[in-house]
C-alpha positions as CSV (number, residue, x, y, z in Angstrom):
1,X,92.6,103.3,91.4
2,X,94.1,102.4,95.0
3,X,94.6,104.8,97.4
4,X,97.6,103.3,99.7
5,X,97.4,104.8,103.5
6,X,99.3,104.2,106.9
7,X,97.4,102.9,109.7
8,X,97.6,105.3,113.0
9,X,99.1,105.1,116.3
10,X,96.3,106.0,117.4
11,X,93.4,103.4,117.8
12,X,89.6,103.7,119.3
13,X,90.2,101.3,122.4
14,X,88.1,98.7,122.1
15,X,85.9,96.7,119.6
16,X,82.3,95.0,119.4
17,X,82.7,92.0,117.4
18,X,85.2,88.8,117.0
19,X,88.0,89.2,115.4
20,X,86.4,87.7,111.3
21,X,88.0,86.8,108.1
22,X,89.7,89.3,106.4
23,X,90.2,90.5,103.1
24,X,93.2,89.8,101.4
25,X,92.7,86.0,102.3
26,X,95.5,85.2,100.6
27,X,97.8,86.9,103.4
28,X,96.2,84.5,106.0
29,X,99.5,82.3,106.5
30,X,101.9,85.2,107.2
31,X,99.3,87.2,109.2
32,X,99.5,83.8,111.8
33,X,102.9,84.1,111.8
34,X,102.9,88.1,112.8
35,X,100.5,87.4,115.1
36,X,102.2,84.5,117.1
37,X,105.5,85.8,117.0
38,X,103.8,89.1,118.6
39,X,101.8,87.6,121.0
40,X,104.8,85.6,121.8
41,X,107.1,89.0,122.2
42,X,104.0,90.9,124.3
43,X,104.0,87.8,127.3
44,X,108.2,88.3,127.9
45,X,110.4,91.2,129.2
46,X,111.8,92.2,125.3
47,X,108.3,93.5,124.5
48,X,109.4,97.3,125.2
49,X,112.0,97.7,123.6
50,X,111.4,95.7,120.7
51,X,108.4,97.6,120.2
52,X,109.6,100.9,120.4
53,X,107.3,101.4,123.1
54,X,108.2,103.6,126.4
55,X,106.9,102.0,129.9
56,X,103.9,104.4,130.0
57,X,102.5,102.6,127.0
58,X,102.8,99.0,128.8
59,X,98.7,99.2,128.3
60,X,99.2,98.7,124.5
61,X,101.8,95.6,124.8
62,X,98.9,94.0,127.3
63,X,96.3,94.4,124.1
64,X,98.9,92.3,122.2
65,X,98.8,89.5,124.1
66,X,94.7,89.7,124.1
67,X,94.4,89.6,120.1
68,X,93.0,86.1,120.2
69,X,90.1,87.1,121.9
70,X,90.2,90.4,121.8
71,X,86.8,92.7,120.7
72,X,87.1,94.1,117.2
73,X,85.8,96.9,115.3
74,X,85.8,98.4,111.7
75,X,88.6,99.5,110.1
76,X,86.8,102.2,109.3
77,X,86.4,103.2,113.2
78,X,89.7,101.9,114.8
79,X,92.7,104.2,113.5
80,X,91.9,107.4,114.6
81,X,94.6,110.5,114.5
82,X,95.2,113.5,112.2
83,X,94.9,111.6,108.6
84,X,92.0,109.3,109.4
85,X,90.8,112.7,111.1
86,X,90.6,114.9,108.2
87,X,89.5,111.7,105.9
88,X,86.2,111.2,108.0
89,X,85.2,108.0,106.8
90,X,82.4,108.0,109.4
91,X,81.1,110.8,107.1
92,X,80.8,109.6,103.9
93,X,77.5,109.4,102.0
94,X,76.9,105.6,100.8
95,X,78.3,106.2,97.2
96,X,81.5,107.5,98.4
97,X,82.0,105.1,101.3
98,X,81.7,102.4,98.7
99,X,84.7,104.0,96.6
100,X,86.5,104.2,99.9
101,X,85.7,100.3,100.3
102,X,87.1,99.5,96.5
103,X,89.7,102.3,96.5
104,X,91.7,102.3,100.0
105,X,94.5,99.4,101.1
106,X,96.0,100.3,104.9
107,X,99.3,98.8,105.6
108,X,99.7,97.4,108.4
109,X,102.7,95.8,110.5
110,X,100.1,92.8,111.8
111,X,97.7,92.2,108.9
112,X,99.6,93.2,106.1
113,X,96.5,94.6,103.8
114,X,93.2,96.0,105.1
115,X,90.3,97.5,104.0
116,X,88.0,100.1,105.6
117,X,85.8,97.1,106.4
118,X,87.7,94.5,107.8
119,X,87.1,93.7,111.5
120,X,90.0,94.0,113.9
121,X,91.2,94.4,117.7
122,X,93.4,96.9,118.8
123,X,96.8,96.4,118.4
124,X,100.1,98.0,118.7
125,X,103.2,97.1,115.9
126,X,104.6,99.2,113.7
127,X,106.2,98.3,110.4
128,X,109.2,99.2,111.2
129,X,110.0,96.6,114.0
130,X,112.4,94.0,113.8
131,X,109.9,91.1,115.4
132,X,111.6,88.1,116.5
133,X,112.1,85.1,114.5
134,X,111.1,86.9,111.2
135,X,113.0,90.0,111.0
136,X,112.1,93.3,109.7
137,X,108.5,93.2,109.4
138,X,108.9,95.8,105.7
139,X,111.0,92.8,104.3
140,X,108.9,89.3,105.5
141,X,105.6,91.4,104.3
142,X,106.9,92.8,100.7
143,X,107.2,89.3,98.7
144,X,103.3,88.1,100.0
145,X,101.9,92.3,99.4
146,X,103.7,91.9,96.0
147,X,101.9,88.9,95.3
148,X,98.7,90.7,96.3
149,X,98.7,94.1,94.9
150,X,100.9,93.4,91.6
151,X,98.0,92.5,89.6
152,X,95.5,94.8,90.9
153,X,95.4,97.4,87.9
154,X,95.0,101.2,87.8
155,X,96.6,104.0,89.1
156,X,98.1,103.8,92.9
157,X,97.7,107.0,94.7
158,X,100.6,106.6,97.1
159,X,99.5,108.4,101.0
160,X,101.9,105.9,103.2
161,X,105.1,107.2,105.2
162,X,108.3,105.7,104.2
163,X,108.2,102.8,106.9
164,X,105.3,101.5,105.3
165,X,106.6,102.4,101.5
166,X,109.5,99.7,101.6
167,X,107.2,96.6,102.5
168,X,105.8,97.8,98.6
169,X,107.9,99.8,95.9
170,X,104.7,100.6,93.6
171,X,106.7,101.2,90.2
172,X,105.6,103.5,88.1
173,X,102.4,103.7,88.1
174,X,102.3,104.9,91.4
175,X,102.3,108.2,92.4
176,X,103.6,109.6,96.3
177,X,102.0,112.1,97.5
178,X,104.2,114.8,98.8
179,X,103.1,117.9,101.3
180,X,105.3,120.9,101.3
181,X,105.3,124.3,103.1
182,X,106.0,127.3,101.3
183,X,107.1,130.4,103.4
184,X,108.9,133.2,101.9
185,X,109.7,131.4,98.5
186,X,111.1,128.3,100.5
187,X,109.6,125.1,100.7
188,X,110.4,122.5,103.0
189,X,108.8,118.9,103.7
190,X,106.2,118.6,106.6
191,X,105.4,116.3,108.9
192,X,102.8,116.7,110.9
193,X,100.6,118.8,108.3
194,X,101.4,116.7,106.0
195,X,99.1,113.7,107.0
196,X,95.9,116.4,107.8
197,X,97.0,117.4,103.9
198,X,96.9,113.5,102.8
199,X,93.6,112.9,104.6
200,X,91.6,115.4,103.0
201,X,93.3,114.9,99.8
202,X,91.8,111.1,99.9
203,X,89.0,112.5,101.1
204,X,88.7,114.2,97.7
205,X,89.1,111.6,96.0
206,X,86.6,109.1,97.2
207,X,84.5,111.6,97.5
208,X,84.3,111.6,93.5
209,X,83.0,109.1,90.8
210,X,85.7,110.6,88.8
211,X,88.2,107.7,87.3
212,X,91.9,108.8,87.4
213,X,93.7,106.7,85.4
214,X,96.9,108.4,84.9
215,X,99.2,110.9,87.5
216,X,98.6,113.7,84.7
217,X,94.8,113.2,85.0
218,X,95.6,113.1,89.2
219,X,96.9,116.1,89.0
220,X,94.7,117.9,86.8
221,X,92.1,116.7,89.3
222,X,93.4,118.3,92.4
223,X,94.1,121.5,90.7
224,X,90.8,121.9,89.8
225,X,89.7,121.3,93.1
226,X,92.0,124.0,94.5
227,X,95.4,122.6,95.3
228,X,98.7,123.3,94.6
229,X,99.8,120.6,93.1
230,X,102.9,119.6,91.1
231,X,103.4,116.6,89.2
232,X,107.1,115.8,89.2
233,X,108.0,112.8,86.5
234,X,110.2,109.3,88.1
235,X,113.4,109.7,88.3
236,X,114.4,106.7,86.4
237,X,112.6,104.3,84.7
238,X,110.2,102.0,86.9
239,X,110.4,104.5,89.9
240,X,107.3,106.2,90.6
241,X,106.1,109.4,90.4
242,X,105.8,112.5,92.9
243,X,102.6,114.9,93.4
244,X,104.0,117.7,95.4
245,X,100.9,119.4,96.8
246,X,102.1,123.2,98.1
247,X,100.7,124.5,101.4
248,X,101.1,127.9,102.7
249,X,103.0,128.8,106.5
């Protein structure tokens, strides 16, 4: 099973270590591209804007143009915010921090693929830039992810926003997690509670040795664990499927 997660805007602000070989090694070539055509973009007046940044975060386009040498730090401990909040990977007992290790992929606008152990700097890009020369970062990073994930087997337990969706259409035997609100027999897509929702819903599921290997059996699982949860079939053949997990007002 993978468990596919954003990163966060928010980051712890510095790291401990060099910058080391990642995971995923097969990503290496475009993640030097990303990272020069960033650091290139951070050192001239464009950075801003094309970033999607405001002037009071002019701090975070200065730790772009530090990644070469810039102190880095644990996956696990750089993206903080309301997901990685209520997933607490910091809290995990040593069986379940090693599912968390096998089981979660972070997407990210930089690397590409992480995992919970692999050492990074701070860093500020989101997928959904349009980084000079290459583009839109969702397309230049979806034929190498492709490459990457496509023969990775199991179930894919789908936690990313849509930005970070495109740059890897999962077929169908992923499985997006959806968070509703219900409030006076209405439901309506959330935002913000939606990613505390998504967190502890990972959190449940690294937290088990259970092996899901289908979205009936994901389902089922959550359920008995006390959500609301809905399992809605793909649309059309080869989309994936939805898990609409119901929370109250």
């Amino acid at each position: 099973m993978l468990i596919l997660l954003p990163p966060s805007e928010g980051k712890a602000p510095r790291g401990t270590s060099k910058l080391r070989r990642l995971s995923f090694p097969e990503l290496a070539s475009p993640r030097e591209k990303v990272l020069d055509a960033l650091i290139a973009l951070s050192g001239s007046a464009d950075a801003l804007p094309v970033l999607g940044l405001s002037q009071g975060q002019a701090d975070a386009v200065a730790l772009n143009r530090e990644l070469r040498t810039a102190r880095a730090l644990p996956v696990a401990d750089l993206y903080t915010g309301v997901l990685y909040d209520n997933l607490g990977l910091g809290s995990l007992p040593p069986d379940a921090r090693q599912r968390a290790v096998r089981r979660i992929v972070v997407f990210s606008g930089l690397w590409g693929l992480l995992r919970i152990t692999d050492r990074i700097p701070p860093y500020r890009l989101s997928m959904g830039v349009r980084l000079p020369p290459m583009g839109g970062l969702a397309a230049f990073w979806k034929p190498s992810i492709t490459a990457a994930l496509t023969p990775v087997k199991g179930l894919v337990v789908d936690m990313r926003s849509s930005t970070y969706a495109t740059a890897w259409p999962t077929g169908e035997r992923g499985v997006a997690v959806r968070v509703l609100r219900e409030a006076g027999g209405a439901r309506t897509v959330v935002s913000h509670m939606a990613k505390a929702t998504r967190g502890a819903v990972a959190r449940s599921l690294v937290d088990s040795a259970e092996r899901l290997r289908t979205p009936q059996e994901l389902a089922g699982f959550l359920q008995e664990r006390g959500w609301r949860a809905e399992l809605q079939e793909p649309p059309s053949p080869g989309r994936p499927w939805t898990l609409d997990v119901i929370v109250d007002a």
